[in-house]
C-alpha positions as CSV (number, residue, x, y, z in Angstrom):
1,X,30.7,-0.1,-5.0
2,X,30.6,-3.5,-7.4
3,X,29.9,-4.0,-10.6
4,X,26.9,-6.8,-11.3
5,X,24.3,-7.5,-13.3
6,X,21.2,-5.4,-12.7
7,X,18.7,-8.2,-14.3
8,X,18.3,-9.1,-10.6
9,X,15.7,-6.8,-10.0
10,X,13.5,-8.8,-12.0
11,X,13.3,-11.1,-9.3
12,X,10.9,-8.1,-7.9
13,X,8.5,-9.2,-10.4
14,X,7.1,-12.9,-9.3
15,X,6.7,-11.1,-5.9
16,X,4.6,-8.6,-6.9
17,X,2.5,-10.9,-9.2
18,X,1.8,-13.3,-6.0
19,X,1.0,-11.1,-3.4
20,X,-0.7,-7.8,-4.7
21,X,-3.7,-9.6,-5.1
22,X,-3.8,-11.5,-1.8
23,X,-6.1,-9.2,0.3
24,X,-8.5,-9.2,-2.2
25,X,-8.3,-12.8,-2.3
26,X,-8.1,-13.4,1.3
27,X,-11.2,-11.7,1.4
28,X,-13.2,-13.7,-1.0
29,X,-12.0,-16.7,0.5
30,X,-13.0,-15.6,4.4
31,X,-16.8,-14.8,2.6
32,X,-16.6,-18.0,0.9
33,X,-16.5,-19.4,4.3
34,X,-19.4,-18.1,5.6
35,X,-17.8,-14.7,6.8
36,X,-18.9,-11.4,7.2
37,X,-17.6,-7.6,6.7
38,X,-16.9,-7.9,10.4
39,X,-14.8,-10.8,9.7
40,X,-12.9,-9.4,6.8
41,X,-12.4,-6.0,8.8
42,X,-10.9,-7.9,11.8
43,X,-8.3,-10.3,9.3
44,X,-7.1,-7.1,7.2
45,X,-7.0,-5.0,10.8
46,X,-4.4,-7.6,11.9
47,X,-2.7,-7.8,8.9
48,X,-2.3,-3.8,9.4
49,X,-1.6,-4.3,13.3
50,X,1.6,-6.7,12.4
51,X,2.8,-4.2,9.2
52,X,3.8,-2.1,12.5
53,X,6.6,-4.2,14.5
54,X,7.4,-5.8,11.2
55,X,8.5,-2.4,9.7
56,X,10.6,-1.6,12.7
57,X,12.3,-5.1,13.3
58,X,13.0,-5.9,9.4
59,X,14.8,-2.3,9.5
60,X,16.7,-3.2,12.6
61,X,17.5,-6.5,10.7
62,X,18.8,-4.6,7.5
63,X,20.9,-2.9,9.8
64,X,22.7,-5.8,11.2
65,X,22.2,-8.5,8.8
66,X,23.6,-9.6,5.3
67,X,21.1,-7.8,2.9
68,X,20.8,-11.0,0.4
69,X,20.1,-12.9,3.2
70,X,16.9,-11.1,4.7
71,X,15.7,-11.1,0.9
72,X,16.0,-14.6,0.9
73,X,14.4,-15.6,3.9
74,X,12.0,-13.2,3.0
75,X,10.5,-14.4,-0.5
76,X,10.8,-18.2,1.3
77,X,9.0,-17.8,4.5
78,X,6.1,-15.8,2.5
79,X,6.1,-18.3,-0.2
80,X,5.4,-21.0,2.5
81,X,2.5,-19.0,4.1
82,X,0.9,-18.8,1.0
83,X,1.4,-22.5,0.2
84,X,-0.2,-23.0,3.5
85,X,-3.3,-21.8,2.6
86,X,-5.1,-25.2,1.7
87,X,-4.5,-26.8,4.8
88,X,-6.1,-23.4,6.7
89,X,-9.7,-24.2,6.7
90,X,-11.4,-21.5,9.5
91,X,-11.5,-17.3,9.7
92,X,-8.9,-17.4,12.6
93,X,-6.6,-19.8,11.0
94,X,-6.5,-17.9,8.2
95,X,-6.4,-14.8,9.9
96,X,-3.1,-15.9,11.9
97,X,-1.6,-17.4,8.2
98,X,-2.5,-14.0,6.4
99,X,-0.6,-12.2,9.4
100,X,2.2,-14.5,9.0
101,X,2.3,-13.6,4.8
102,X,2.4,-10.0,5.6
103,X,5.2,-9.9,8.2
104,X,7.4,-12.2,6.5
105,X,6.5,-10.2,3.3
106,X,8.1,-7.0,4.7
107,X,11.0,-8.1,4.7
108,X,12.4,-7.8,1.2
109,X,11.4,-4.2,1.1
110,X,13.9,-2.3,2.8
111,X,17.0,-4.4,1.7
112,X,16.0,-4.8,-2.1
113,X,16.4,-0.9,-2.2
114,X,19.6,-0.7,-0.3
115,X,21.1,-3.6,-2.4
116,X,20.4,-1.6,-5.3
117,X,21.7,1.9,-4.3
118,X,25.0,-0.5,-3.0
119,X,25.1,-2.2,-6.6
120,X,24.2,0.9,-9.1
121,X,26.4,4.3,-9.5
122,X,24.2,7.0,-7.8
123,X,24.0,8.4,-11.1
124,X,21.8,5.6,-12.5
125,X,19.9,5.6,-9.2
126,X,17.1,7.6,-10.5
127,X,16.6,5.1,-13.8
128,X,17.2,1.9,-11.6
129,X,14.7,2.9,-8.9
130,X,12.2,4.0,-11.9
131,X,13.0,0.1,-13.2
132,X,11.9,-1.0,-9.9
133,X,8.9,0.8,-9.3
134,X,7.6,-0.3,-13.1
135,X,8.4,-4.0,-11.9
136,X,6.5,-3.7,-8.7
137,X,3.3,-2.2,-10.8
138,X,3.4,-4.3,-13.6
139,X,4.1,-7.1,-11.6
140,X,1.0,-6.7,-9.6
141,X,-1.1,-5.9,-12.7
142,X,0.3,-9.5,-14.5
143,X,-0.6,-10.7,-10.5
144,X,-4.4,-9.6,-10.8
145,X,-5.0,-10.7,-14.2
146,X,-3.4,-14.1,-14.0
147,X,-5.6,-14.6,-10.3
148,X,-8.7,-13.4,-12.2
149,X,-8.4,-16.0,-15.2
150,X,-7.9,-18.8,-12.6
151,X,-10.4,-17.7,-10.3
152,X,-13.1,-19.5,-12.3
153,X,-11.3,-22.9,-12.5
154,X,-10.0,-22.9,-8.8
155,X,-11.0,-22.7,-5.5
156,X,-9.6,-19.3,-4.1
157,X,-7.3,-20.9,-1.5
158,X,-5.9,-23.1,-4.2
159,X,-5.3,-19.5,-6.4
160,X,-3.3,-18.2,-3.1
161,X,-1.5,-22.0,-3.1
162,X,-0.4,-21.1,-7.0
163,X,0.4,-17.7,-6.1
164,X,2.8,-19.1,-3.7
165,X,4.6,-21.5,-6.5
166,X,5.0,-18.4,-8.5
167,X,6.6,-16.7,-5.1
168,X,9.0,-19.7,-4.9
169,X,10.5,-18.7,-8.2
170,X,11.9,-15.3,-6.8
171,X,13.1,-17.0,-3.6
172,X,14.7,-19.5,-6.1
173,X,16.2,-16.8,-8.4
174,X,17.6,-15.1,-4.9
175,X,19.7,-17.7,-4.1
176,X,21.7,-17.2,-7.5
177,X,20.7,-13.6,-8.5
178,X,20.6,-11.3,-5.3
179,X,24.4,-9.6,-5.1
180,X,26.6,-9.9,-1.9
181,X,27.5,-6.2,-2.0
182,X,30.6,-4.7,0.1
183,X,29.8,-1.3,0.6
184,X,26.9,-0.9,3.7
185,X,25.1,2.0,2.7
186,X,22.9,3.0,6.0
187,X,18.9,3.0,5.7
188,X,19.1,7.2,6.1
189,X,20.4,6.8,2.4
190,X,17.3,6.3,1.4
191,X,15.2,9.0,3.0
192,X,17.7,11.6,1.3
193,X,17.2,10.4,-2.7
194,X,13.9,11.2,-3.4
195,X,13.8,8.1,-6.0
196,X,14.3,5.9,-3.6
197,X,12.4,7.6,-0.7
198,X,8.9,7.5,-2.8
199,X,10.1,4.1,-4.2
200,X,10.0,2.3,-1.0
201,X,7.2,4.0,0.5
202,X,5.2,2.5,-2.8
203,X,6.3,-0.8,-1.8
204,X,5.7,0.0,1.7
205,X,4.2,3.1,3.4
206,X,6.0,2.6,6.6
207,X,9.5,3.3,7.6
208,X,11.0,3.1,11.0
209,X,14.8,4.7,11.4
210,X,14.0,5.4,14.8
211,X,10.2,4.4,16.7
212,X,9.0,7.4,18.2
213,X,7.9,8.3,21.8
214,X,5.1,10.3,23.1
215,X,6.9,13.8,23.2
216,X,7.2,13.7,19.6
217,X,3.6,13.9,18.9
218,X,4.0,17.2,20.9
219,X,3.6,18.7,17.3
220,X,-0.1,17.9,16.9
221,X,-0.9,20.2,19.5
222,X,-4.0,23.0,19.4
223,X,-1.6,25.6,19.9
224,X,1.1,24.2,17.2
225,X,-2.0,23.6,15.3
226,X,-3.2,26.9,15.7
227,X,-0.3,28.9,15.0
228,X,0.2,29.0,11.3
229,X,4.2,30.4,11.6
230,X,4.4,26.6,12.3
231,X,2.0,23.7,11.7
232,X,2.9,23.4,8.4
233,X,3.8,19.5,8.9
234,X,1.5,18.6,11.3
235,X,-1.5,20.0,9.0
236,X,0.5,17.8,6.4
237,X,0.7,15.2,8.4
238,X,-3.2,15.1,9.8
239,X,-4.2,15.3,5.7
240,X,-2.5,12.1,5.2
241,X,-3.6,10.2,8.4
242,X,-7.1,11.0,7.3
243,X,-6.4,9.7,3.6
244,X,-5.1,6.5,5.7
245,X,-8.1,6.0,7.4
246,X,-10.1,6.5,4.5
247,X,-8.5,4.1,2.5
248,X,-9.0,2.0,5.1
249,X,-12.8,2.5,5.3
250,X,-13.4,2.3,1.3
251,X,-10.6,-0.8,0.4
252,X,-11.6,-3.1,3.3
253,X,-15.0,-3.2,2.3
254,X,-15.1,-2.6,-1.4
255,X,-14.9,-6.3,-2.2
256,X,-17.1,-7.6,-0.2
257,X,-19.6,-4.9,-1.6
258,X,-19.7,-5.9,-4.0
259,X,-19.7,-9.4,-3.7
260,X,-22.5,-9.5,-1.6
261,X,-24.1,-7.8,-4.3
262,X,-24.4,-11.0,-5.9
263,X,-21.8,-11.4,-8.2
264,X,-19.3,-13.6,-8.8
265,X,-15.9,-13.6,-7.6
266,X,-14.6,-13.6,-10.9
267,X,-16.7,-10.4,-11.1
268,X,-15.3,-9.0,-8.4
269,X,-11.5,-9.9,-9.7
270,X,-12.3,-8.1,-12.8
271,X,-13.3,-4.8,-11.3
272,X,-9.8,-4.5,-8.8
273,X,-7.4,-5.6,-11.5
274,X,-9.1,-3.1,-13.8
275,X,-8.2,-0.2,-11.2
276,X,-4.6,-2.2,-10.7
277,X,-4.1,-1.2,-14.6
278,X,-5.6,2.3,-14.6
279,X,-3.5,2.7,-11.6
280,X,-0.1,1.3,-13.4
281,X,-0.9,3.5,-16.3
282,X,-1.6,6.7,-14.1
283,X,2.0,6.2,-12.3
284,X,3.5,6.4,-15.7
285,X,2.0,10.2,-16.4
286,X,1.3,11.0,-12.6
287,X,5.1,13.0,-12.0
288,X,4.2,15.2,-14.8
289,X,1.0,16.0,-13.9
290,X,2.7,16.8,-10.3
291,X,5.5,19.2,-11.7
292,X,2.8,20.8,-14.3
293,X,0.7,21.9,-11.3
294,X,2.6,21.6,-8.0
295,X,2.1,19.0,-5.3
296,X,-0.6,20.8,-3.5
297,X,-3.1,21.5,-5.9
298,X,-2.3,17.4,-7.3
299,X,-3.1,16.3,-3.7
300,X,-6.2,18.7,-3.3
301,X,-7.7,17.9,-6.9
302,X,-6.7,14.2,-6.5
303,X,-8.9,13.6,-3.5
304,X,-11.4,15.5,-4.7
305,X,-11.5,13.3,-7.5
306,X,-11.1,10.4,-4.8
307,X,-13.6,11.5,-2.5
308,X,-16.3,12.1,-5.0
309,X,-16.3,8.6,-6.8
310,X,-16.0,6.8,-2.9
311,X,-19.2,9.0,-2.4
312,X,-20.8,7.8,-6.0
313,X,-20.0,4.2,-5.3
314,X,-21.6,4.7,-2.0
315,X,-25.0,5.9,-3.4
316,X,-25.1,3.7,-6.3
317,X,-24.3,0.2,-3.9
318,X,-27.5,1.5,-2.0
319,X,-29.3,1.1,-4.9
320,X,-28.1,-1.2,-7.9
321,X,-26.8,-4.6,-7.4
322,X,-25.1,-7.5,-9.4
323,X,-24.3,-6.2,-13.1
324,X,-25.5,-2.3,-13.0
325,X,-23.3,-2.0,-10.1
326,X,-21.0,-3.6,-11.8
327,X,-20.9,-1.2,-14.6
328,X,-20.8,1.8,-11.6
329,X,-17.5,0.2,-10.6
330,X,-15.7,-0.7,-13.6
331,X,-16.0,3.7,-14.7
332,X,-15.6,4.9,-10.7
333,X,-13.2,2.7,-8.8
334,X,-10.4,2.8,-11.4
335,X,-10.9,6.7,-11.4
336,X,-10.1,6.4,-7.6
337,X,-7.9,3.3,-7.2
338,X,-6.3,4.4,-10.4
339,X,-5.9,8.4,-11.7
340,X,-6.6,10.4,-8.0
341,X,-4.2,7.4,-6.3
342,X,-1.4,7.6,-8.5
343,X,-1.4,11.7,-8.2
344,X,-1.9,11.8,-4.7
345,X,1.0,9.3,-4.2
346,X,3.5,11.2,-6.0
347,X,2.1,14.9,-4.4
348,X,2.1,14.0,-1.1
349,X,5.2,11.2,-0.8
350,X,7.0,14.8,-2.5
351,X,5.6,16.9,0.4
352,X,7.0,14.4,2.9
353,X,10.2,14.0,1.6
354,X,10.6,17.7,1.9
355,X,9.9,17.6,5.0
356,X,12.1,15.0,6.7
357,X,14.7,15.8,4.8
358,X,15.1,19.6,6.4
359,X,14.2,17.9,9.9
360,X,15.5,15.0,11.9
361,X,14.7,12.2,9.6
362,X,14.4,9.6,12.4
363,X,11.9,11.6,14.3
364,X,10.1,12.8,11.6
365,X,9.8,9.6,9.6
366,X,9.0,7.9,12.6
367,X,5.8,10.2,13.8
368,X,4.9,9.6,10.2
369,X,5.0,5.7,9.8
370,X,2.9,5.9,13.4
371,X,0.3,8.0,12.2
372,X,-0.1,5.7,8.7
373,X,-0.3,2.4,10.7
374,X,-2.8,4.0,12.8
375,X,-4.9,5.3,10.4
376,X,-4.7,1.8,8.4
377,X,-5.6,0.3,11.9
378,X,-8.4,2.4,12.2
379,X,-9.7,2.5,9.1
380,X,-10.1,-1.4,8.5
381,X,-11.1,-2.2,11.9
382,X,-14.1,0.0,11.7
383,X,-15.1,-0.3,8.2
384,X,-16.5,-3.8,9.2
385,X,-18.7,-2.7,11.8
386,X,-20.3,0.5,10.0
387,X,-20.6,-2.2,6.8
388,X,-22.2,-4.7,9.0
389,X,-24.4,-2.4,11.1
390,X,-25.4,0.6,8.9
391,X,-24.3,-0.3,5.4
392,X,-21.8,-0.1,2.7
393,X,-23.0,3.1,1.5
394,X,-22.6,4.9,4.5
395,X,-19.4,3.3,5.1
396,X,-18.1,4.5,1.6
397,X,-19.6,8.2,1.8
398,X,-17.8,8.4,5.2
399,X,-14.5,7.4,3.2
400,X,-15.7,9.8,0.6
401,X,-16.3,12.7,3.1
402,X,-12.7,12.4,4.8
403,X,-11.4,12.8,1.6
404,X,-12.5,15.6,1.1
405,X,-11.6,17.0,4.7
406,X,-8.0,16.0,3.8
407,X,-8.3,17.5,0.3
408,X,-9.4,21.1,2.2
409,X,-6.1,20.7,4.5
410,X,-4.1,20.2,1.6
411,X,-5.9,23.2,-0.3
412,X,-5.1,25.6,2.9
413,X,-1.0,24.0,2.6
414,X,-1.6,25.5,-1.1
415,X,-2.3,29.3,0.3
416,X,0.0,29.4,3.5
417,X,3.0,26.8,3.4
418,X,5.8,27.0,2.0
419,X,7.9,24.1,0.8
């Protein structure tokens, strides 16, 4: 292990600022052109198709390749997608260049953490990955505010082309920042700290040590399913892939609700980044909330919570449009985005760590990142259809409703597991 300078995880920031806003503002820019909720499903279903190989071959390539390097072609190649986005002028160009930004954007993930476990004594590894996770969230939160003040003064394709200068300083600072370390610290090191286990999901839900085959999913059987000596984790699994495909349903669609409620996109920029910050400030309280009550009970209450406000924004977009729905928004989605997600993340990233580290990580992790890129598949790709052909609102209550199926999994975890 090296000594260096830990500033370098600042270099996180910039990244975060440029693309946590992007899908929102991909979005705008697709209805802008003329699109539809069918369009914006379909570009955000193959953004979710491509976070699938990506996860597995930027995991092989941390494996095999000089960490520092992988971040730097990283933050570069995404920083040129983004600063491509002028010269894309139709839904399937930009569908190809938004695909291109979140492959390439993968990349960073899984070596930034290792480079910091291979950088840090493991007995400031909780603190540094704390640091890290604070400069992904408030990164993303300075990201959504400073997209939301330009909004106004540019078109939203020129916003993506400034978010892409602002990427170019990280790949910048990683040329001069990022440490060459000498010890190799294998990607299974992550899956047994629990700091950097839920830290790296945060940044990105899927993780690949090994990609699974069909006899694996022999745990989702009836009779597994059935038998409750034993379907502990795939009842904890099956809670999660619906949250997945939920979150699909409700975050796909949620901006074009509202948008094609007749209000600006400005408007719409104002009512996410207030979530982002509820969110940010939610994360900071969440863990305590979690030990106070235990991770079952946070997961059940939390999408209870969730379920209910998808369900209230549901009945209200139905009904009120432009600035009353608005006002809905601004007290409902930062309840959901913000207080239920941050609780939920910590609860149930817990409940999996638990599990996969008292099973074959590999395996386990692997069934796991399947089942969330799924559900994210699913989710978006039929949000835009049920929004197009029956409505926001029942699209929305049907996010809200799964909730709360996942929410009464979780509550029967509660009563009869035991981790």
């Amino acid at each position: 292990m090296i000594s260096v300078k830990r500033s370098w995880m600042w270099i996180t920031l910039p990244v975060n600022m440029a693309l946590a806003p992007i899908s929102t503002l991909v979005t705008l820019d697709i209805l802008s052109l003329g699109g539809n909720a069918i369009d914006v499903g379909n570009v955000i279903t193959l953004g979710n198709l491509i976070l699938i190989p990506a996860s597995y071959i930027w995991g092989k390539a941390a494996d095999r390749f000089n960490r520092k390097l992988l971040v730097v072609v990283s933050f570069g190649t995404t920083s040129l997608g983004l600063l491509l986005f002028p010269l894309f002028k139709s839904i399937p160009e930009i569908s190809i260049l938004y695909s291109f930004v979140v492959f390439c954007n993968v990349g960073y993930n899984t070596p930034i953490n290792l480079l910091l476990m291979e950088s840090v004594p493991k007995k400031d590894w909780a603190t540094e990955f704390s640091t890290l996770s604070m400069l992904s969230s408030i990164g993303g939160v300075v990201g959504y505010v400073f997209s939301s003040v330009i909004t106004p003064i540019f078109h939203i394709f020129e916003v993506i082309e400034v978010l892409g200068f602002i990427e170019v300083i990280s790949f910048l600072a990683s040329l001069k920042l990022v440490p060459n370390t000498h010890s190799i610290i294998e990607r299974t090191a992550m899956v047994h700290h629990k700091d950097s286990f839920i830290t790296r999901l945060k940044m990105h839900p899927l993780i690949f040590l090994h990609f699974p085959n069909l006899n694996h999913f022999k745990l989702f059987s009836l009779s597994r399913l059935r038998n409750g000596l034993i379907n502990y984790v795939p009842l904890l699994y099956l809670a999660i892939f619906i949250f997945y495909i939920s979150s699909g349903l409700f975050n796909t669609q949620f901006p074009v609700a509202l948008y094609r409620s007749g209000i600006s996109e400005l408007d719409v920029m104002v009512v996410i980044t207030v979530g982002m910050i509820v969110q940010t400030i939610s994360f900071m309280k969440a863990g305590d909330v979690v030990k106070k009550i235990g991770e079952h009970l946070s997961s059940y209450l939390s999408l209870i919570l969730r379920g209910i406000t998808y369900i209230g924004i549901g009945i209200t977009s139905a009904f009120l449009v432009g600035a009353y729905l608005i006002g809905i928004s601004l007290v409902m989605y930062p309840l959901a985005a913000g207080v239920a997600y941050a609780i939920y993340y910590i609860s149930s990233t817990t409940l999996v760590f638990k599990v996969v580290g008292e099973r074959r990580q590999g395996t386990g992790l692997g069934v796991y990142s399947t089942m969330v890129g799924i559900a994210q598949l699913m989710g978006s790709l039929l949000s835009g259809y049920i929004s197009h052909y029956i409505g926001f609102d029942v699209d929305f209550g049907l996010a809200g409703a799964l909730l709360l199926i996942s929410s009464y999994i979780f509550k029967s975890l509660n009563k009869n597991g035991s981790l």
